[in-house]
N, C-alpha and C positions, 0 to 999 in steps of 0.2 A: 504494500500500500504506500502510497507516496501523499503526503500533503500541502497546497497550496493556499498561500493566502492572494486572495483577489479584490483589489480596487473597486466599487462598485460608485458612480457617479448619478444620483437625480434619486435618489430613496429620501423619501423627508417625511415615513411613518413607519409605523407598528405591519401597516397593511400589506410595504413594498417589500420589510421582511420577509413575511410568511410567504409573499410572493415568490420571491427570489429563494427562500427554503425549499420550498417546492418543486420549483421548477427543477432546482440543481440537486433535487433528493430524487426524482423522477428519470434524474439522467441513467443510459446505463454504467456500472460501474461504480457510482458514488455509494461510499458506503456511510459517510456521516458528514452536515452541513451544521453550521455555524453564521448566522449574519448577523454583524454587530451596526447597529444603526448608528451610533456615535464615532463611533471610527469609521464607516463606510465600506466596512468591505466585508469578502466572506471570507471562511478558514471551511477548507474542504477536502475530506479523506477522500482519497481514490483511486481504482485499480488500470494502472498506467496502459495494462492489456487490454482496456475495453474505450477508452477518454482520456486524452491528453487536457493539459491545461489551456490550449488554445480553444478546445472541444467545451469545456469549462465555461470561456468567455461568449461563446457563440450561444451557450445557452439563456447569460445574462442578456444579452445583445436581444436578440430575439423575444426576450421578456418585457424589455424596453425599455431597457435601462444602459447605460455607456459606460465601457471600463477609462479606470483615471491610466 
């Protein structure tokens, strides 16, 4: 398992959290998410053999949200 933390830009609630939880819990491969709304970003366990961390951002991107 490898872990990354990711940038996340335009979250300004409780809501874009569970948003972007989801979305990046849904991913294949993730085994455990983290988004810290004060900080901006996520922390995200996951199986390098199934999603890289570009694969990562694409899924924020696509949520509708911008990496910093």
């Amino acid at each position: 398992m490898k872990q990354a933390t990711i940038k996340i830009k335009g979250m300004s609630c409780q809501g874009c959290v569970r948003n972007n939880e989801r979305a990046l819990s849904e991913a294949p491969g993730v085994k455990s998410v983290h988004v810290d709304l004060a900080r901006g970003e996520a922390a995200v366990e996951f199986d390098e053999a199934l999603i890289n961390e570009e694969g990562l951002k694409q899924v924020i991107r696509d949520n509708g949200y911008q990496i910093e």
